[in-house]
N, C-alpha and C positions, 0 to 999 in steps of 0.2 A: 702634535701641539701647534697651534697659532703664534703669528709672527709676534715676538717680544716688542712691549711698546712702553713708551714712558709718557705718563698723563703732564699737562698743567700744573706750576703751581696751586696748590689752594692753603690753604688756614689749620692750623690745629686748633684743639675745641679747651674750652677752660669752663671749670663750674661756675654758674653765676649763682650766688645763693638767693640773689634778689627776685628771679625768675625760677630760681628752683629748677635750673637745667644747665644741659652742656650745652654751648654757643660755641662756635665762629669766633676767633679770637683775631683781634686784631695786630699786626703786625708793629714791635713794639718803636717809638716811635725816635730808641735812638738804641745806641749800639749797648752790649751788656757790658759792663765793667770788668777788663781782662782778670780774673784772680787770681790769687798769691799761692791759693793751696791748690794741690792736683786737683783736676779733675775726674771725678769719680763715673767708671760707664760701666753697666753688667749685660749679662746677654744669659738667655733662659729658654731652652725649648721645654713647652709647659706640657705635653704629654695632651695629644686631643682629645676631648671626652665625646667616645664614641656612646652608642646608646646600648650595642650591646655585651659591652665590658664594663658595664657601670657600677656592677654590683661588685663585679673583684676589681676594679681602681677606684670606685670612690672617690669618684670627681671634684664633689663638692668639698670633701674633708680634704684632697690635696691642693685646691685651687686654695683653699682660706688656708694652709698654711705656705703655699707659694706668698699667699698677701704678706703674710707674717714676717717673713722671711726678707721680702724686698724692700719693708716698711723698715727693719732693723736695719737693711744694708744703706738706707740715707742716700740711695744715689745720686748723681744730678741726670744721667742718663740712663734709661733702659730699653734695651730693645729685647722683647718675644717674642718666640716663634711657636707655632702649630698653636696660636689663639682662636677661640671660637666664637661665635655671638653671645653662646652663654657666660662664658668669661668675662667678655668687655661686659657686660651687664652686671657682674659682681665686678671689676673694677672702676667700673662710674658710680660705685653704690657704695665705695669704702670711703669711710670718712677722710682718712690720711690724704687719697689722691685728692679727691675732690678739692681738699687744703691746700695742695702744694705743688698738684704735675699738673701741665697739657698732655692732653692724650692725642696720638694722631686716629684715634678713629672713634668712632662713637655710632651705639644705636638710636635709632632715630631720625638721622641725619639723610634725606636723601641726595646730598654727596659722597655717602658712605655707602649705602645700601649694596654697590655689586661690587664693593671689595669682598675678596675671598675670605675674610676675617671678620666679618658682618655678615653676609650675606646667609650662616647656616645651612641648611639643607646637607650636611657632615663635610661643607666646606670650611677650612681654614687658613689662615697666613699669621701676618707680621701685625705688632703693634709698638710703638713709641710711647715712653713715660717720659717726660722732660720737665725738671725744674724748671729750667731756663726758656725764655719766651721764646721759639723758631721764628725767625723770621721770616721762612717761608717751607713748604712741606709740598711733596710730591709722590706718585705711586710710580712705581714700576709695575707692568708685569713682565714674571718672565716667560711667557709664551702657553704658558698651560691654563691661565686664571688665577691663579696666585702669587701678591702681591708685594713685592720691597716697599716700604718706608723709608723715607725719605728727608729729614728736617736739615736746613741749615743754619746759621747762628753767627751774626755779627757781632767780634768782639773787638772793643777798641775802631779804631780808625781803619784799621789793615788792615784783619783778622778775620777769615772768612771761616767756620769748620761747619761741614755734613757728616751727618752719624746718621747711618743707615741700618736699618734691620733686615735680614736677608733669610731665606729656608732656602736649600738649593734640593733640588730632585735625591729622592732617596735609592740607596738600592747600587751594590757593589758592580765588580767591570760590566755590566751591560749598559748603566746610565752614569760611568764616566764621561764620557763624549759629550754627553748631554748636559752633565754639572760644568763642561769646562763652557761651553758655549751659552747656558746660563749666566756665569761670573764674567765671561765676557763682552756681554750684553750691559750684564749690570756696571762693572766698569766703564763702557763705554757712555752708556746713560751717565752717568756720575761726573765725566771726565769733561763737561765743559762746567764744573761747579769751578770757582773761584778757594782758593787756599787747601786747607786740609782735609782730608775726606777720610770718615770711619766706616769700614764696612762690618759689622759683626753680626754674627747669628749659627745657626747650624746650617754648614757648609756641606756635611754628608761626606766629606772627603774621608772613605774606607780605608785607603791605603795612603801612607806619608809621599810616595810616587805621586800621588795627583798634585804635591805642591808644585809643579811645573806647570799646571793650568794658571796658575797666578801668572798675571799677566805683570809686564814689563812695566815696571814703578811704583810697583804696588812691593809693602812688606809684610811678615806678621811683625807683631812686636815680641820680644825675646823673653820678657818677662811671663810673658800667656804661652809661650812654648814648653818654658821650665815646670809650669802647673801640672802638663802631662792629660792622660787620659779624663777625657769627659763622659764615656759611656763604658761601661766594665761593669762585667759579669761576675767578676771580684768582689767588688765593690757592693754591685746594688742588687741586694736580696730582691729585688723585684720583678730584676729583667728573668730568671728562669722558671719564677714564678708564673709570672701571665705570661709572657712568649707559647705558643704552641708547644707542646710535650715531641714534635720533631720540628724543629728550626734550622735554617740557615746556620747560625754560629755553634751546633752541636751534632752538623754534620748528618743531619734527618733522622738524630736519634743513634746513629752511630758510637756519638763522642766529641770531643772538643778537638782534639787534632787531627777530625776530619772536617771537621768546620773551619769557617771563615773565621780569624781572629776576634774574639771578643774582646781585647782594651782597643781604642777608636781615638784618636782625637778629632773630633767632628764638630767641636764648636771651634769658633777661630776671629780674632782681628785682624784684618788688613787694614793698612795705613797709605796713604799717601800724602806731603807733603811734610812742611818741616816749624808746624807751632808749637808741634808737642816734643818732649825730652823723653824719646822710648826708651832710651839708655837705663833713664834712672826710673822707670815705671814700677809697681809692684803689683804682683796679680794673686789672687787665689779662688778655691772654690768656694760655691755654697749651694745652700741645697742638694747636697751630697753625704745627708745623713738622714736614718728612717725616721719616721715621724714621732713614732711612740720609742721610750727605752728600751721596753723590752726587746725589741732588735735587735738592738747595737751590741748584743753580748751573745748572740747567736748568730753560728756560720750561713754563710747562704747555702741555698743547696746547691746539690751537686749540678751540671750542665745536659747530663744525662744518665743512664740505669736505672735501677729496682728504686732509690732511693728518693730519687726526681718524681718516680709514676706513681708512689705511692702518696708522696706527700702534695704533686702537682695541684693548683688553684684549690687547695684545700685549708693551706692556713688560714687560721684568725688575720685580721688586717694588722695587727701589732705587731706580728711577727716577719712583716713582708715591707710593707708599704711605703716608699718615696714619696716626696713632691714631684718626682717624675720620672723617666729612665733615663734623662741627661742629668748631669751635673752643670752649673750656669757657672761662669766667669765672673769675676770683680776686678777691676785692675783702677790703680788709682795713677794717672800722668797727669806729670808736672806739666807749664807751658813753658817751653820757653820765653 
């Protein structure tokens, strides 16, 4: 990988309806009014659509009810990970956003063009929804071409907060080393920001051991700890479905208890400084249910044997299907 580097300010984009396009949003020209109620942030690894797993994930049907889902959740903030150009293309294209968020990236734009999350070609990264106007935005990379996001937000007179969207490197003990040296890149990039700073997205942390890569002043919040697992095998009829019929977490066909653990918490908030009241935060999931009914009252299959190979990439899409093989976060904090 190439040295990690952190760009320039620039602008998030806002719909003009007048021009019938995303622009260049101007920095807003005074600080946002501190509010009374929490502040609402979720985080979503949206599952990339590759082109040749298109027909058993069904991209399109899970990205429009990702929309469905986020539009219900009313956020003021969102950050996603593993977005693609096709993606941002359906979310500049939904009515809701268009009405209501800044997007940090947009097609079209050539400021955008060789972010990892634009750029296409089966690349992906991060993307930012935000009610609230940023007052200024920034990319990170971290060393490989794919991109952190970056917004920060003047609230009040004193009141500085960055919410960042993050993917860290995938893939158990051989790119530990590697995730920890990403997050502390990205920390230290962050670390001359002024006041509170959010880091959240899929972290890929495999085993709860790598929370000692969290560097020194950095927390989660306790609330997002108590939610529990984000990717499980348990859970989501779909990861033993499309996964390979030998995988990594079923031990190459073996079994599950020759495998790497399949419940993960791999999505995660780190925090630093002191606006927000973690104490009293409340978190849960979403997007951690199948799409169609008919799922929800069927076991998933087994991890591995006879029962797995016969019925493998063969269900109906009703019987399998997620908005993705993560579960996303909501947590609503108060400010102090």
């Amino acid at each position: 990988p190439s040295t990690p580097t952190s760009g320039p300010a620039t602008r998030a984009f806002r719909y003009d309806p007048t021009s019938s396009a995303w622009t260049p949003s101007a920095p807003p020209s005074t600080s946002i009014t501190k509010p009374s109620r929490p502040l609402r942030l979720a985080t979503l690894n949206c599952l990339k659509d590759d082109a040749h797993n298109k027909d058993l994930l069904l991209h399109d049907k899970r990205f429009s009810h990702i929309f469905e889902e986020l539009k219900a959740l009313d956020a003021d903030i969102v950050g996603l990970n593993e977005v693609t150009r096709t993606f941002i293309n359906q979310a500049m294209a939904e009515a809701w956003i268009r009405e209501g968020y800044y997007l940090s990236a947009v097609v079209g734009s050539p400021s955008c063009e060789q972010l990892s999350s634009v750029r296409g070609g089966g690349a992906f990264g991060n993307l930012l929804m935000s009610k609230l106007p940023p007052h200024s935005l920034k990319y990170i990379d971290n060393g490989s071409g794919r991109h952190s996001h970056a917004a920060q937000f003047s609230f009040g007179d004193a009141h500085k907060v960055t919410v960042c969207s993050t993917h860290l490197t995938a893939a158990p003990y051989v790119n530990e080393g590697r995730r920890k040296r990403e997050l502390g890149h990205l920390t230290a990039s962050l670390g001359s920001h002024d006041g509170t700073v959010v880091i959240m997205g899929d972290f890929n942390f495999h085993r709860e051991a790598e929370n000692a890569s969290i560097p020194e002043g950095w927390a989660e919040i306790p609330a997002i700890v108590d939610v529990g697992t984000t990717w499980s095998f348990e859970r989501n009829k779909m990861l033993p479905h499309y996964l390979p019929l030998w995988n990594l977490y079923n031990g190459l066909g073996l079994g599950a208890s020759f495998g790497w653990p399949s419940e993960m918490r791999l999505d995660r908030f780190l925090i630093r400084g002191e606006i927000f009241d973690v104490a009293n935060a409340e978190a849960r999931l979403f997007a951690n249910e199948p799409i169609h009914e008919r799922a929800r009252s069927l076991p998933a299959l087994p991890q591995s044997g006879a029962d797995l190979r016969v019925a493998h990439r063969k269900l109906p899409w009703e019987e399998f299907l997620f908005p993705s093989d993560h579960f996303g976060i909501v947590v609503d904090i108060p400010l102090n």
